[in-house]
C-alpha positions in Angstrom: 15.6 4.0 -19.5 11.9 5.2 -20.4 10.0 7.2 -18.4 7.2 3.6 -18.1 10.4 2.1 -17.0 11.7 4.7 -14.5 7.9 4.8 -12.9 8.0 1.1 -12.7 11.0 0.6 -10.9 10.2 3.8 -8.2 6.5 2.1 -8.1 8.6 -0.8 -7.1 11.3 0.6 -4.9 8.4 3.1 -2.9 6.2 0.2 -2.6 8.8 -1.9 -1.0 9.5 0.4 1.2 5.9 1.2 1.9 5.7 -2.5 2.3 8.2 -2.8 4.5 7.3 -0.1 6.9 3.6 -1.6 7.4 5.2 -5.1 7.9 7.2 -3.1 11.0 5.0 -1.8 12.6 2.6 -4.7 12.2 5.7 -6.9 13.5 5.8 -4.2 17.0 2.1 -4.0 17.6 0.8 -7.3 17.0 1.6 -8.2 20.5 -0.1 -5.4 21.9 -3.2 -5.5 19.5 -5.7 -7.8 17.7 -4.1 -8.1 14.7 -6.6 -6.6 12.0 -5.8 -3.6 14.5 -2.3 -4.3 14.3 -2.5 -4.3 10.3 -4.8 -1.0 10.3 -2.0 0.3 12.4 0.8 -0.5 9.6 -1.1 0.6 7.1 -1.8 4.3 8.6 1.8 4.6 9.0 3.0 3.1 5.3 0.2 5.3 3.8 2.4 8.6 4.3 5.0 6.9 3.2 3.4 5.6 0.1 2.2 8.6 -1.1 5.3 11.0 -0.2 7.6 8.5 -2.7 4.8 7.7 -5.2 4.4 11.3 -6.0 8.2 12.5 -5.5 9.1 9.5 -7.6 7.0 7.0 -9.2 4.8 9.5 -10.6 6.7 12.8 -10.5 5.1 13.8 -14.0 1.4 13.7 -12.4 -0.9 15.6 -13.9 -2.6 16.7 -11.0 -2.1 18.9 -8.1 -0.9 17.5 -5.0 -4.3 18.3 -3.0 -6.0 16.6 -6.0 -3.5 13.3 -5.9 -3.3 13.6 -2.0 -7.3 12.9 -2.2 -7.4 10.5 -5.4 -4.5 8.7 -3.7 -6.2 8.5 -0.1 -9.3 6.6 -1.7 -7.1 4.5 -4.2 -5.3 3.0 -1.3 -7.9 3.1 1.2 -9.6 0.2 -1.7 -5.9 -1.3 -1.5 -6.0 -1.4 2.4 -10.1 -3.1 2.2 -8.8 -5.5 0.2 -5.8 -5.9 2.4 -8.0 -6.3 5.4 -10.5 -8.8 3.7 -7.8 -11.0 2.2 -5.5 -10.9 5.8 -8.9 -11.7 7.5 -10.2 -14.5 5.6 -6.6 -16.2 5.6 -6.1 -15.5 9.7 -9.3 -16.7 10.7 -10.8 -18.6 8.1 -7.4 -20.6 6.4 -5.9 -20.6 9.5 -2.6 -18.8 8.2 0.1 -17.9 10.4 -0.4 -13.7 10.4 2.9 -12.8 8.7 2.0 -15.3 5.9 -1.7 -13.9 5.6 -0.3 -10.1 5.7 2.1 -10.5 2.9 -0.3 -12.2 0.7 -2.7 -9.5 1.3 -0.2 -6.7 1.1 1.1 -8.4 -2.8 -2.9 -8.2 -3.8 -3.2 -5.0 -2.4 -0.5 -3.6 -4.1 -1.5 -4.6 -7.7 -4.8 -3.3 -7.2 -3.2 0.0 -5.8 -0.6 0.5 -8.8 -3.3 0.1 -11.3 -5.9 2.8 -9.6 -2.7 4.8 -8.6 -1.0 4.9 -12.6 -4.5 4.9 -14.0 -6.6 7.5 -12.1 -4.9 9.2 -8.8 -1.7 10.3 -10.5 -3.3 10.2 -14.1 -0.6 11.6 -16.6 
């Protein structure tokens, strides 16, 4: 398997599971919060989790320190969790969407804006 390969499928498997977790905790706070709040909350958890596997996994060649991916990577998917928040908002409250529906499109959008800034600049080979 190639090393673009290998990176694809962690990138894959790290953001499923990054996925996942922000769906979760969305899924046990959106009862208890707005749900923009409840998605803010999901995100700030799958964030650690993101970046942990991304940098033990998908991108275990970086070229950069972990400080120095740590920051990049903070920015990249704090413009992955904007767009996120835009996209869930104008398909809760403007489309009507049911919230799970609306967060997982977002999160799909999200996520190809994040694996492009993430391969292409905050764990830059």
């Amino acid at each position: 398997m190639s090393a673009a390969a290998k990176s694809g499928f962690w990138f894959l498997a790290v953001g499923a599971s990054a996925a996942l977790t922000h769906v979760g905790v969305f899924a046990l706070t959106q009862r208890h919060l707005w749900p923009e709040i409840a998605n803010a909350s999901g995100f700030g958890v799958a964030f650690f989790v993101s970046f942990a596997g991304h940098r033990l996994l998908s991108f275990r060649d970086a070229g950069t320190s972990v400080k120095q991916s740590m920051q990049r990577f903070a920015v990249t998917a704090l413009a992955g969790f904007l767009t996120n928040e835009l996209m869930f908002v104008l398909l809760l409250r403007l489309a009507h969407w049911y919230a799970f529906w609306a967060l997982l499109t977002a999160l799909l959008l999200a996520a190809v804006q994040t694996f492009l800034l993430s391969r292409f600049w905050a764990f830059r080979r």
